[in-house]
C-alpha positions in Angstrom: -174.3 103.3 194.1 -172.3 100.0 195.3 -172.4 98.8 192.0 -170.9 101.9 190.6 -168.0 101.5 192.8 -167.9 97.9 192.6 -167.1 98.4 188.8 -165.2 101.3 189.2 -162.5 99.1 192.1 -162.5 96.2 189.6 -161.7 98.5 186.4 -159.0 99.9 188.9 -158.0 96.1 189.3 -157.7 95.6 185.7 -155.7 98.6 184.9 -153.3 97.7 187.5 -152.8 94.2 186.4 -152.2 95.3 182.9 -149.9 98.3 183.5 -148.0 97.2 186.3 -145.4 94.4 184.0 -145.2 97.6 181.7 -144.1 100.1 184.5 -141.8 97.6 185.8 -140.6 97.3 182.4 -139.9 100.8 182.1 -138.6 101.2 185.3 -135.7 98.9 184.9 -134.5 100.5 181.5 -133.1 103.4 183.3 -131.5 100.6 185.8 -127.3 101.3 185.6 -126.7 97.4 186.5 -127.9 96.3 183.4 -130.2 93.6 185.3 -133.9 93.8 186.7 -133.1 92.2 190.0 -131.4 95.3 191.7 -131.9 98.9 191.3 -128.9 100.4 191.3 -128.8 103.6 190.0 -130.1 106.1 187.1 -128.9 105.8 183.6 -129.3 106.9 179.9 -127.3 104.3 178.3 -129.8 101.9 177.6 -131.6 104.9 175.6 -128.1 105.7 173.6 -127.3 101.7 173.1 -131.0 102.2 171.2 -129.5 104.6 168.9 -125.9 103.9 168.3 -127.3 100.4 166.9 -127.9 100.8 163.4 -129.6 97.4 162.3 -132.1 97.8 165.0 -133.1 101.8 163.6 -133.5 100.0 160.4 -135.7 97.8 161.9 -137.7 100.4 163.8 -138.2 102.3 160.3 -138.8 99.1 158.5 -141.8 97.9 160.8 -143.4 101.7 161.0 -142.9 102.0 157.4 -144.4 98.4 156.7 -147.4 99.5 159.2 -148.2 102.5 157.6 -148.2 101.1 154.5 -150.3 98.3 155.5 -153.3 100.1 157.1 -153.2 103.0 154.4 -153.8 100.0 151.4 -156.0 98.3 154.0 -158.1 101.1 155.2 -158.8 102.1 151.3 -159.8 98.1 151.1 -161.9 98.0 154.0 -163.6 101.0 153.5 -164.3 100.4 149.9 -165.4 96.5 151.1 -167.6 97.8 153.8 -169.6 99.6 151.2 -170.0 96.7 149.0 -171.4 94.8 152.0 -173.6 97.8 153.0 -175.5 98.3 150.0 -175.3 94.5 149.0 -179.4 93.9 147.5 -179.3 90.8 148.7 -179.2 89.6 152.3 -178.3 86.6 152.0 -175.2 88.3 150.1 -174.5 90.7 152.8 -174.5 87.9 155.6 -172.5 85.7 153.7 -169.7 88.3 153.0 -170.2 89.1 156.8 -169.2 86.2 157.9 -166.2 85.6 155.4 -165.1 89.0 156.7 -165.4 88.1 160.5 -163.4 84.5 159.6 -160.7 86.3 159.7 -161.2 88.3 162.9 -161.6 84.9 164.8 -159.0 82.5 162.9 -155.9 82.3 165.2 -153.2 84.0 164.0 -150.9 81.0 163.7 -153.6 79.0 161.3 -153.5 82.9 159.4 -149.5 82.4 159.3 -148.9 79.2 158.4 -151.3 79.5 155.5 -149.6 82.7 154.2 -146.4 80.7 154.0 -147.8 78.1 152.4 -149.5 80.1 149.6 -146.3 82.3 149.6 -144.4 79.0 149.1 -146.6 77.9 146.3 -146.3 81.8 144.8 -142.2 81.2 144.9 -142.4 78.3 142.9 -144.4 80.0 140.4 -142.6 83.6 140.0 -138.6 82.5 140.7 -138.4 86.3 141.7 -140.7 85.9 144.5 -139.1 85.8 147.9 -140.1 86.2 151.2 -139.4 89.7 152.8 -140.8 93.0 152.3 -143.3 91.9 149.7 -144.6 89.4 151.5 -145.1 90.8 155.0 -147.1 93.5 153.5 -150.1 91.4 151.9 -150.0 89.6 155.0 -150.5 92.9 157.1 -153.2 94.2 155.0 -155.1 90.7 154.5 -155.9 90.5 157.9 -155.9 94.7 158.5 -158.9 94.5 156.2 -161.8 92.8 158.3 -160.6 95.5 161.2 -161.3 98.2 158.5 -164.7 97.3 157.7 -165.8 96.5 160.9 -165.2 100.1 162.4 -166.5 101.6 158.9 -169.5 99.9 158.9 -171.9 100.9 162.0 -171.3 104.3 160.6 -173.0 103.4 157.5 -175.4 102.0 159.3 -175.8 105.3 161.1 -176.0 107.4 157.6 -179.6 107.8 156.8 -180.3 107.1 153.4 -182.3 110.0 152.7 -178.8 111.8 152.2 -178.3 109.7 149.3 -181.3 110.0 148.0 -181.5 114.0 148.2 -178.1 114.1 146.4 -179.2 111.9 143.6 -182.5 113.5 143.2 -180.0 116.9 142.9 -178.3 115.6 139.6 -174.9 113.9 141.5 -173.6 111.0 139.9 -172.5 108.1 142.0 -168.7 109.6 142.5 -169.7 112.9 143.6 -172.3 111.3 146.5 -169.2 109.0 147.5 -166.9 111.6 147.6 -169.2 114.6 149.2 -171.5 113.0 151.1 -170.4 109.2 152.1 -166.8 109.8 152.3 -167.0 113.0 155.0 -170.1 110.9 157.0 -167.9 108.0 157.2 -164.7 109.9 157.8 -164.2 108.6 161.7 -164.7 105.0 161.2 -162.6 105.5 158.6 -160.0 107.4 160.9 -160.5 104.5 163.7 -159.7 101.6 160.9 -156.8 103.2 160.0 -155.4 103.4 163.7 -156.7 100.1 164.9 -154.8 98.5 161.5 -151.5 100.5 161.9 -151.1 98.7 165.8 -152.5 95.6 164.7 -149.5 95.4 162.0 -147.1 97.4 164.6 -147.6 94.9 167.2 -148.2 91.7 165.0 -146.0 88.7 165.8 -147.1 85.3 164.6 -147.9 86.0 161.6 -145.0 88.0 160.9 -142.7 85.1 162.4 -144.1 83.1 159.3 -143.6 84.6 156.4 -140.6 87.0 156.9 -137.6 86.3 155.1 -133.8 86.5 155.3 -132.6 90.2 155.6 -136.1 91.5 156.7 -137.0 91.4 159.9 -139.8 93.5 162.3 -139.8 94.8 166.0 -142.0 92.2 167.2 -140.0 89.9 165.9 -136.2 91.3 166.5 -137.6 91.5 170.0 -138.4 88.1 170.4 -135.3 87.1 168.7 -133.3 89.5 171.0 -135.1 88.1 174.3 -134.4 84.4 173.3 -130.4 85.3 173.8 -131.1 86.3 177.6 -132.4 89.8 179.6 -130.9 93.0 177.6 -132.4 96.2 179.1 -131.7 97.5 175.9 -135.5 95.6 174.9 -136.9 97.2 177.9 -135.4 100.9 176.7 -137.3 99.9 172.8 -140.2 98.5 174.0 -140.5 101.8 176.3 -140.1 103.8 173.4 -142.6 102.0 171.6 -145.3 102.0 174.2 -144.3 106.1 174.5 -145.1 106.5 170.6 -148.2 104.0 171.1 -149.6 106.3 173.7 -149.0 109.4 171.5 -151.3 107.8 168.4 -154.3 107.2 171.0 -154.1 110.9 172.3 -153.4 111.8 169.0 -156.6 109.7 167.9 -158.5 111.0 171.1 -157.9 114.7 169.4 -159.0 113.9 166.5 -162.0 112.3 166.9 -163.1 115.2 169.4 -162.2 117.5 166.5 -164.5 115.5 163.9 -167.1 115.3 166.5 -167.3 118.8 167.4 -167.5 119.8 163.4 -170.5 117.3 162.6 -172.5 119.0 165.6 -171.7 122.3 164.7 -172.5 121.4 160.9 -175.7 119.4 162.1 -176.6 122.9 164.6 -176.3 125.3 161.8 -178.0 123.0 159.0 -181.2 123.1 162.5 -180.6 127.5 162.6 -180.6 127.8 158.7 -184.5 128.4 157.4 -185.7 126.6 154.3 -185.9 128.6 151.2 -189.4 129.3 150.5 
């Protein structure tokens, strides 16, 4: 019992050391003196300076548009790569492409950056059309989205029993038909989970952004940092509030979900136990 409220008092700790900078953030956007030193009184202007900027809405629906983008190509990717690694014969295949996929996950972001300019670079030199921008960021986001993808796909095809498989093959379904009716719908919350954990991995993404952007492209993570540089603005703390409301909006929204896909494989798996075999 004194160790369930010993964890339960230090998981309180933790919250409140990881909250507290972003309350205090929040707090001071509604601040009317324009500084986080004094609070002075209540204010929406921060909210409508937001707004009224157009270059920064641009840059708001660049970076959601880039992360969609991103964890969509990267989710198809990753899902499609965690199969390949799943059902590899060999196992000295399936380790190896393991731990090529998990390089990724443990590289620093910086060494990640710097070599996406550099091939970028090399790219530019080849194709004269090539510049850094759009393009770029994109194959950067999904590169690394990718081992996040097939890390939360694959435990659940280590869950799937392969006597599914099996019984759909032995019923005349070609390999297409067991991927898309049986595979796809088992798998269908890791996939959901990749595709969440990618879209704020690129939403939040900095460093490796901060390498190979270009001229007349630009992301949050990086307009904020540019922005912060130039001195205290509340008009960050007012964005970044908005940002951590929509980020909090995706987990419930996630939260929902996955109850939702949960509560259809029980029922699925209750009726498939109340249905008799056909003699």
């Amino acid at each position: 019992m004194k160790k369930i409220k010993g964890s339960h008092l230090y998981l309180t700790l933790v919250f409140i050391v990881l909250y507290t900078p972003i309350f205090y953030l929040i707090y001071y956007s509604f601040n009317e003196a324009g500084t986080m030193n004094h609070f002075t009184g209540f204010t929406w202007e921060h909210y409508q300076a937001v707004f009224y900027d157009s270059r920064l809405l641009i840059i708001v629906l660049n970076t959601f548009m880039l992360a969609f983008l991103s964890a969509l190509i990267a989710t198809v990717i990753g899902t499609i790569g965690a199969m390949m690694v799943y059902y590899s014969k060999k196992r000295s295949q399936r380790n190896l492409l393991l731990s090529l996929n998990n390089i990724l996950l443990v590289s620093p972001d910086v060494i990640i950056g710097a070599s996406f300019l550099i091939f970028f670079t090399m790219v530019g030199t080849v194709f004269k059309n090539f510049h850094l921008g759009f393009l770029s960021v994109l194959l950067s986001h999904v590169a690394f989205s990718i081992p996040i993808v097939v890390l939360m796909v694959l435990p659940k095809l280590q869950e799937m029993k392969d006597s599914m498989v099996d019984a759909a093959r032995d019923l005349g379904a070609n390999n297409l038909q067991v991927v898309k009716n049986i595979i796809l719908p088992f798998l269908s919350p890791g996939i959901i989970a990749g595709y969440f954990m990618a879209f704020t991995y690129s939403l939040d993404d900095f460093a490796v952004t901060f390498f190979v952007t270009g001229n007349g492209f630009s992301t949050l993570s990086v307009e904020i940092y540019s922005r912060a540089r130039q001195g205290i603005s509340l008009e960050i703390n007012a964005l970044s509030t908005l940002v951590f409301l929509f980020s909090l909006v995706l987990v419930i929204g996630y939260y929902f979900i996955s109850k939702e896909n949960t509560r259809k494989l029980s029922h699925r798996n209750h009726f498939k136990r109340e249905v008799p075999p056909i003699q």
